[in-house]
DRENPAMAR-169353 format. One record per residue (C-alpha): residue number from 1; x, y, z. Coordinates in nm, 3 decimals, m for minus. Example, Ala and Ser with C-alpha at 12.3 -4.5 7.8 and 13.67 -1.06 7.14 Angstrom:
BEGIN
1,1.230,m0.450,0.780
2,1.367,m0.106,0.714
This chain:
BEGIN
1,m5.625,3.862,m1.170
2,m5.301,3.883,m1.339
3,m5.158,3.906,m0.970
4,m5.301,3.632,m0.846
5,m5.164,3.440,m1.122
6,m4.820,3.622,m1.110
7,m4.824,3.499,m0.756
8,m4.920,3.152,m0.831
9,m4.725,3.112,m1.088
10,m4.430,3.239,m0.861
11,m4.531,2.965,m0.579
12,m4.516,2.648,m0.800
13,m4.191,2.771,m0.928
14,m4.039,2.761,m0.588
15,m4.204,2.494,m0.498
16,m4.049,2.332,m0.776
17,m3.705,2.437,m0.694
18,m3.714,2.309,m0.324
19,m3.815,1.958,m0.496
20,m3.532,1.993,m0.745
21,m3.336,2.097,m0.442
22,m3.436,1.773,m0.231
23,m3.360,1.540,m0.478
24,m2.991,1.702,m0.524
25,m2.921,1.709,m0.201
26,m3.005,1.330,m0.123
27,m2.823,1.262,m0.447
28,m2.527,1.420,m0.283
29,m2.576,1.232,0.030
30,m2.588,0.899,m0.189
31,m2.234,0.985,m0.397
32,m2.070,1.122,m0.064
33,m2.202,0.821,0.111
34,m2.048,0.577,m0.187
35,m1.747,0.815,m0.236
36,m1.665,0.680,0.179
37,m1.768,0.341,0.137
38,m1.499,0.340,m0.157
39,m1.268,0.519,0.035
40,m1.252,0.236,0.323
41,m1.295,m0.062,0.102
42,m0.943,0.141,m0.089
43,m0.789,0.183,0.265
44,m0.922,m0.160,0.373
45,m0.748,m0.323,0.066
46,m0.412,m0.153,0.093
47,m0.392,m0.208,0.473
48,m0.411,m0.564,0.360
49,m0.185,m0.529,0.112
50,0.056,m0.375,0.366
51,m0.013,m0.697,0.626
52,0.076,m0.936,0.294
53,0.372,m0.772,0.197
54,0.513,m0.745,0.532
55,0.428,m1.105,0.625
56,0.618,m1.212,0.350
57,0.903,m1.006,0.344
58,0.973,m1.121,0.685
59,0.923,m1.510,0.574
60,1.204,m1.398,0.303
61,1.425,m1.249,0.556
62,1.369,m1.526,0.819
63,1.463,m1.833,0.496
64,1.752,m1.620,0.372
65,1.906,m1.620,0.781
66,1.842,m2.005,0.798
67,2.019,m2.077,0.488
68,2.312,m1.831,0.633
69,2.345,m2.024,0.935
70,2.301,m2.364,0.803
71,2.572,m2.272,0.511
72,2.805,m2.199,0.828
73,2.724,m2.469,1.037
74,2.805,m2.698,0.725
75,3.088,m2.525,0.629
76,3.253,m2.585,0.979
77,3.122,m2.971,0.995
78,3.335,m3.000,0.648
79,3.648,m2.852,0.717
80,3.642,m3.067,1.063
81,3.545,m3.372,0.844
82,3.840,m3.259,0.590
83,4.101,m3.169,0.904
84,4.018,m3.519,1.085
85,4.051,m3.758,0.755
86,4.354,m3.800,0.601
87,4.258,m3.793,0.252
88,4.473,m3.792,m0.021
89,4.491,m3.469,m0.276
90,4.316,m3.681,m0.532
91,3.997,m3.760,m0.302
92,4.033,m3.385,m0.121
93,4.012,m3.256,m0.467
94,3.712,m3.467,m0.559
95,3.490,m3.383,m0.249
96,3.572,m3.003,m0.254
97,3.476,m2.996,m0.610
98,3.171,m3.137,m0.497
99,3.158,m2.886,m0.238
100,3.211,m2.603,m0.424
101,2.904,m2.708,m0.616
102,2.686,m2.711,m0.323
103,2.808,m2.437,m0.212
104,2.733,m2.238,m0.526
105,2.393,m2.414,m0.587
106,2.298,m2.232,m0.201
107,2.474,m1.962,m0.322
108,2.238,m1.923,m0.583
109,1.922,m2.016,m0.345
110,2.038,m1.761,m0.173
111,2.074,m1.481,m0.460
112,1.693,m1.538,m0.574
113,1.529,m1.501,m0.258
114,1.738,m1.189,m0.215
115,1.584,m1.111,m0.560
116,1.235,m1.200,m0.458
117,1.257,m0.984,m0.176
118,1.387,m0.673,m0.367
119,1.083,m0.733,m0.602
120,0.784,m0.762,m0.335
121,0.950,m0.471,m0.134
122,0.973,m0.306,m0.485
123,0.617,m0.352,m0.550
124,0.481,m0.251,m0.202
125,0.667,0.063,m0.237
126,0.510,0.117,m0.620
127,0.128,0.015,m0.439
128,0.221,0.308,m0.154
129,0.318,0.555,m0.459
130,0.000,0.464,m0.608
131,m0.205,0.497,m0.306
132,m0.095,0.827,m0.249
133,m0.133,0.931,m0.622
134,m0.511,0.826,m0.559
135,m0.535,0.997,m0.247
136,m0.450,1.350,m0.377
137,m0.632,1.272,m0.693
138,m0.973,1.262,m0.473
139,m0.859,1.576,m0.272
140,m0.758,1.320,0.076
141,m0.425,1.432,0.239
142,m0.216,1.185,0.364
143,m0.175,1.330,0.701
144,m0.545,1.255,0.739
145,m0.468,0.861,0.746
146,m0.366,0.837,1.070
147,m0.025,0.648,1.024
148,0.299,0.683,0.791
149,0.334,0.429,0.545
150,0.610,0.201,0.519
151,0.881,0.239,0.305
152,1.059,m0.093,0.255
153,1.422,m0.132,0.191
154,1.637,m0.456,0.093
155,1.918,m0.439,0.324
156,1.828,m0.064,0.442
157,1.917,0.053,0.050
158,1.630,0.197,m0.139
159,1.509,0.071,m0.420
160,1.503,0.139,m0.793
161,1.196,0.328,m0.943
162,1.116,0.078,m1.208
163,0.869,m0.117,m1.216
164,0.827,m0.417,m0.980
165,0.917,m0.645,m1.201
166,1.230,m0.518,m1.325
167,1.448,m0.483,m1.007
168,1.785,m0.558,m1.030
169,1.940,m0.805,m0.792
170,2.136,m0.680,m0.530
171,2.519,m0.663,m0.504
């Protein structure tokens, strides 16, 4: 009898551990299955990130050429304007004071949305250090991805690594 018991005893333990067993392995399944759905909704979010930043870094670039080419086109109409009237010093003086004023309030136009760009490029490449950083934290190589991230550049120089915010203009 104390066999049969041994034995019995014996069969509801394992039966016990293949429960125990079941239940851990479709808990797995459910975190691995939430750990992915995080995963895309993560790459999801940064590929958007990536279309944002890119859309308006090229909206930046595109402004900061048409304000080049209309500060040249206007700076050629003037100096025709100035070469065909015969204006006298006191009245040349007057209107390239003015001038100059335009010219520096463009100037200035253009200086800030050379800023702004540093500072979005800036904080795309701080999103793409912080993407990685995440990445290797949950044990995903890069190089399974599929593409290269960007690194953006102002002009093709790198930027500083300080925070977004706090990018200096440049030169």
């Amino acid at each position: 009898k104390a066999v049969v018991s041994t034995q019995s005893t014996g069969e509801q333990d394992l039966k016990a551990l293949h429960w125990e067993h079941e239940v851990l392995e479709q808990r797995f399944k459910q975190v691995q299955q939430e750990r992915d759905d995080l995963y895309n909704k993560f790459v999801s979010a940064i590929h958007e990130v990536q279309q944002k930043a890119g859309f308006k870094n090229l909206l930046l670039e595109k402004k900061l050429l048409a304000l080049a080419d209309v500060l040249e086109k206007k700076e050629a109409q003037l100096n025709e304007v100035l070469s065909a009237s015969n204006l006298d010093a006191t009245a040349l003086t007057v209107v390239t004071r003015k001038l100059e004023d335009v010219l520096d309030s463009k100037n200035s136009a253009i200086k800030d949305l050379q800023y702004e760009l540093a500072r979005v490029c800036k904080a795309h490449n701080d999103l793409m250090r912080t993407y990685e950083a995440k990445l290797n934290q949950f044990g995903i190589p890069t190089e399974e991805l599929g593409f290269r991230p960007l690194e953006s550049t102002v002009g093709g120089q790198p930027l500083g690594q300080g925070p977004a915010g706090l990018v200096a203009a440049p030169n």
